[in-house]
Every structure is written in structure tokens, then in C-alpha cells.
N, C-alpha and C positions, 0 to 999 in steps of 0.2 A: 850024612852031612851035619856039621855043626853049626847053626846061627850063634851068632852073641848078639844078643840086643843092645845098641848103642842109643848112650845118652846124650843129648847136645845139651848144654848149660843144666841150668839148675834143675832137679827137680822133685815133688812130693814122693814121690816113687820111688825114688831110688834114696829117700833117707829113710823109710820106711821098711827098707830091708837094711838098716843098719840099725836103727832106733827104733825099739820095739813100743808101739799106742798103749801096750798094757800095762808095759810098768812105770814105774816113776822113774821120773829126771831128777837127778836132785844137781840144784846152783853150788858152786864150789869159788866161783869170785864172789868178790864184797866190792868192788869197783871194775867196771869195766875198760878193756883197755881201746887208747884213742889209737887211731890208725890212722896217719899221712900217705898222702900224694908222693912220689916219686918220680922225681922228672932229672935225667942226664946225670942219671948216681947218685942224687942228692937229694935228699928228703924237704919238702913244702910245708907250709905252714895249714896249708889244704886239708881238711878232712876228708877221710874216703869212707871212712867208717866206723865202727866200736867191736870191741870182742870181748866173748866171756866165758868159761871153765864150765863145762858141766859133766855130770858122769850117770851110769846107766850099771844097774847088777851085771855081771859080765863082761862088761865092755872098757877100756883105758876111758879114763879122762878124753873130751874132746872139749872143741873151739866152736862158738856159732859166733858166725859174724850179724853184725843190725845197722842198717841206713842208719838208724836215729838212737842218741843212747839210752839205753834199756835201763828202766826202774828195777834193780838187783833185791831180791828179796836178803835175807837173814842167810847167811853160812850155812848149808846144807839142807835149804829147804828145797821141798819137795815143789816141781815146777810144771810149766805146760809149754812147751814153745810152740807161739801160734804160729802157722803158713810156713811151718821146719820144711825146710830143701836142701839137698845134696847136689854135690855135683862132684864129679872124678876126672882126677886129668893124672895121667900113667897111673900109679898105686896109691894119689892122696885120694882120702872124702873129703869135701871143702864142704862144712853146713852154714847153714845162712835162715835169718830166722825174723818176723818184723818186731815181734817182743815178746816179752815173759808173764805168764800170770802164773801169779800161787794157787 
């Protein structure tokens, strides 16, 4: 018998098998991008949140979202994303992250 281990929302664990603590993150934005509210197909003046590019040896380019907008180090520095979480809904990873230190 095969288990799969299922994830509900976000979590440390499961971005941990995609984002490896050893090696370096390195930042690939220079500004973060703002995210709006969506309500009846049409975009709010509302913030929901900020997003920003980073990359990993091995791995595509990816997106961590932040409640609050993130102090962006220098173009391809080398990062830390504090309390990094994942979460998967059919074949995406959604990470989510509360900030950045160099």
C-alpha cells in the first residue's frame, strides 16, 4: 500500500524538500512586486501582498510571496528567507516567506 503524505496550507516542510538550508538563495528582483485584491474580475486598490524572484543551483527561478514589502538586497545577492513555507495545490509550489536577510 502506498501513503502520500498530504499537506494542508502552508508549510516549513514541504519547502524544505524543494529549497535546499545548504546552499545559497541568491535575490534576482531589485523591487518587489505589489499584489492586489480581486473581487468580481476586477482588480482592488487593496493590497494582498508583495513578491520577489529568487533562484537556488539546480533549481528554475522561483517567487516567494511577503505580507509586508521586503527590504530587496543588491541584484544577486546571496539571501536567507526567514520562516520560507510552501504550499502545493495540483502541480504548483506557492512559497511564502515574512522577509529577507543578506
Amino acid at each position: 500500500m502506498k501513503i502520500r503524505k498530504k499537506h494542508n496550507g502552508y508549510s516549513h516542510e514541504l519547502a524544505t524538500t524543494y529549497i535546499s538550508e545548504d546552499k545559497p538563495v541568491i535575490s534576482l528582483s531589485t523591487e518587489a512586486e505589489t499584489q492586489h485584491v480581486w473581487k468580481n474580475g476586477h482588480r482592488t486598490n487593496e493590497i494582498s501582498g508583495y513578491q520577489a524572484w529568487f533562484a537556488q543551483e539546480g533549481l528554475e527561478p522561483f517567487k516567494v510571496k511577503f505580507e509586508s514589502r521586503p527590504q530587496l538586497p543588491q541584484f544577486l545577492s546571496a539571501v536567507r528567507l526567514k520562516d520560507l513555507e510552501a504550499c502545493q495545490v495540483k502541480n504548483n509550489i506557492y512559497f511564502k516567506a515574512t522577509e529577507i536577510e543578506v
